[in-house]
C-alpha positions, 0 to 999 in steps of 0.5 A: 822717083821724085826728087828726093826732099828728105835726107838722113844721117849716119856718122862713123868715127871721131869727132871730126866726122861729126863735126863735118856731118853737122855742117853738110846737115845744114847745106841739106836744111839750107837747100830745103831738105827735111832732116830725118833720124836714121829710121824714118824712111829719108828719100836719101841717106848719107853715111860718113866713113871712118877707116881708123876703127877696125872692120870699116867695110862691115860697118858700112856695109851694115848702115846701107843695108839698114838704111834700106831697110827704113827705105828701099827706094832711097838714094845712098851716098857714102863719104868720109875717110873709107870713101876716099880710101877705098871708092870702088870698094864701096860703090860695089856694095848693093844698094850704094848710089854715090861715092864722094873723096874728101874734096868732093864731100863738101860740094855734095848738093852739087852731086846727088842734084842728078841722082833722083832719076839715075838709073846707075848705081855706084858712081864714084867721084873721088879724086886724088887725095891731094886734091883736098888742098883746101880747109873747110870748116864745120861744127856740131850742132844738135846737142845743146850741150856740146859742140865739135869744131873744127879748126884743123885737117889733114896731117904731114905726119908719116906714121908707119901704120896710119892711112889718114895722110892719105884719107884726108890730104896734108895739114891745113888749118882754119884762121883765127879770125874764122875760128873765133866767129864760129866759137861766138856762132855756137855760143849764140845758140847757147850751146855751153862746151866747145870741143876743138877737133883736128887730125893734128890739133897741135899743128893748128896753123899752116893756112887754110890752103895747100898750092902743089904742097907749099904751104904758108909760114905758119901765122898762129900756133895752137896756144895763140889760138886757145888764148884768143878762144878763152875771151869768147864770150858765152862759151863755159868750157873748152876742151882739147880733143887730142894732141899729139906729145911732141907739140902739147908744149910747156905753153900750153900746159900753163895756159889750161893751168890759169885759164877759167874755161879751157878745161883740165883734161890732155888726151895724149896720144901714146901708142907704144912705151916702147922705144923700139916699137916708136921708132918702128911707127915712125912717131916723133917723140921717145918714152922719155919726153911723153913721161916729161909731158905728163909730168908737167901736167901734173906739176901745174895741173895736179887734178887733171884728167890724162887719157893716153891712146895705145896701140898692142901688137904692133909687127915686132912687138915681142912679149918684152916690148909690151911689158915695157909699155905696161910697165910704163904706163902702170907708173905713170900719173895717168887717168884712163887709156884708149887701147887700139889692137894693131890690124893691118892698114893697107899702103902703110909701111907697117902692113909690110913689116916682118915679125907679125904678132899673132892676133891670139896675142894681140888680144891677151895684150889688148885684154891687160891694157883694158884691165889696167885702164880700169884700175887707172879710171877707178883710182882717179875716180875715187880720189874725188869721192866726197869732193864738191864738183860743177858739171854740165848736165847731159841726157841719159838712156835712162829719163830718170837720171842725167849724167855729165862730166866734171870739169877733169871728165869725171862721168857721173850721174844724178837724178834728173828731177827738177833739173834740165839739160845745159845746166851747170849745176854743183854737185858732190860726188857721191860713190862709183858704180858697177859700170865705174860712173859716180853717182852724185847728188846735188850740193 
């Protein structure tokens, strides 16, 4: 086989993963390759794992086959957060070529150079996680509109159900300086939205390098990073990924508050409304203080977007552990949830723990949450009906309309005739529709 100039791409999970998909395209395009989408037949693929999202091995096992599919001669490489988990694992799937950690990802030319005229499949190269020592940064580009940047890895965290410490090593973080210089690199391309995406958003600022696990005193925050973005030139809009309850501080609340481009929308992280239950997961906050966040939100942003993420069925959890946290987040001034069902995580504390609930209840309390987001959604949709909004508009599956989001999320949906993708257009928000987007209309 010839040495392979073509490669494609697939990306599972967050939006960190994409980000760093992104910035391995462009190590492929500066080395000459040309970029396929996924069913044009690549010489080469590379499929970016996650291991948060249930079901990691069928998911990859599924993109091989289909990249085989489009090509059965092609060179497969799988990285990403299952790939430094679970190696071996996926270099026994037929059809794999190579395996690459977390510290090997980033050097992947260094690697499939050799793999053209390699007879041997499932090579594996992934160290040990602690290897990962060093930050890389990475940003989205593709999509005009929106780009993710990374300006933060890793997590110091020992949350008892989560396996990404040992996916992606410990918390290290971007500069200021470099951060700011791909904040005005994205802005160049006249790209409009910038999305900040971390492991630990919040613990933005422990150095750019890990040596045998010291790290250096921290030089930044988060908020002195966000204050610096807010005067780059060029970018509309800023928006917080996610950050964790225990460090979303009073600071930082009411720099979003006076700020222009930083968005008001919080991703809050929740997990469980139950003392009892956090304590059992190891998180770093109780009930009381996440209340005491959305509350201070809400008092200097009264039109802000909170999502919040939960997890049901968490080993111990009994039927008034949940109504404890349905109750919770039935009360609270929040916008929408992210609800995950508990699967076990193998080498996690909480895969060992007693009490386990069974998966039939899992999902009955899966199924409440769902229907409680619902109406959470639609009560803050419908708040804002008739209301006069600016968005960036966005393409659609359907060419007749494009759809976009209001500064606090608000999907919606216009007529695309006359428009283009990237504007910033005003717009009324008009009615909700069956699948709870708002069907708006130029002002």
């Amino acid at each position: 086989m010839a040495t392979p100039r073509t490669v494609a791409f697939h990306t599972l999970g967050c939006k960190l993963n994409f980000s760093e998909t992104s910035s391995i395209r462009r190590q492929f395009e500066d080395a000459g390759y040309g970029v396929l989408k996924f069913d044009e037949g690549a010489d080469m693929y590379v499929i970016n794992t996650c291991s948060v999202t249930d079901f990691a091995d069928r998911k990859c096992r599924y993109e091989v086959r289909r990249a085989l599919k489009h090509n059965p001669d092609a060179k497969v490489i799988v990285i990403g957060c299952y790939a430094q988990l679970k190696p071996q694992e996926i270099a026994d799937i037929e059809g794999v070529d190579l395996v690459l950690g977390a510290a090997e990802k980033f050097e992947i030319l260094k690697y499939v150079d050799g793999l053209a005229g390699a007879e041997e499949k499932g090579m594996v190269v992934a160290g040990d996680v602690n290897q990962a020592n060093t930050f890389i940064d990475s940003y989205s580009f593709g999509d005009r509109t929106r780009s993710f940047l990374k300006v933060q890895d890793g997590c110091d965290y020992k949350c008892s159900f989560c396996t990404i410490p040992q996916a992606r090593g410990a918390s290290r973080s971007d500069t200021v300086e470099n951060v700011l210089k791909n904040a005005r690199a994205i802005a160049a391309k006249g790209t409009k939205e910038i999305v900040l995406t971390g492991v630990n958003l919040g613990d933005f600022g422990n150095g750019t390098e890990v040596i045998e696990g010291i790290k250096p005193r921290k030089e930044a925050l988060f908020a002195d990073l966000i204050k610096e973005l807010d005067q780059v030139e060029g970018i509309e809009r800023f928006r917080i990924s996610s950050i964790e309850p225990n460090l979303l501080t009073e600071e930082i609340i009411e720099f979003v508050a006076q700020s222009n481009r930083f968005l008001p929308h919080f991703h809050v992280p929740l997990q469980s409304g139950s003392d009892k239950i956090l304590k059992l997961m190891r998180r770093r906050y109780k009930s009381d203080l996440y209340q005491s966040r959305v509350s201070a939100i809400k008092k200097h942003i009264p039109h802000c977007c909170i999502g919040v993420d939960v997890i049901v069925g968490f080993p111990g959890e009994t039927d008034d552990d949940f109504l404890d946290t349905y109750n919770f987040l039935k009360d609270l001034d929040i916008s929408y949830l992210h609800v995950f069902t508990y699967s076990e995580r193998a080498n996690t504390p909480a895969a060992e723990m007693q009490n386990v609930v069974p998966i039939a209840k899992r999902r009955e309390r899966y199924e409440m949450l769902r229907i409680l987001s619902e109406k959470k959604k639609r009560a803050f949709y419908e708040e804002y009906i008739g209301s006069t909004q600016t968005v960036l508009l966005e393409k659609s599956k359907n060419e007749d309309f494009y759809t976009g989001f209001t500064s606090n999320y608000i999907k919606i949906n216009i007529p695309s005739k006359g428009l283009e993708v990237n504007d910033m257009v005003d717009i009324k928000l008009v009615s909700i529709n069956d699948k709870c987007n708002v069907e708006a209309a130029l002002v």
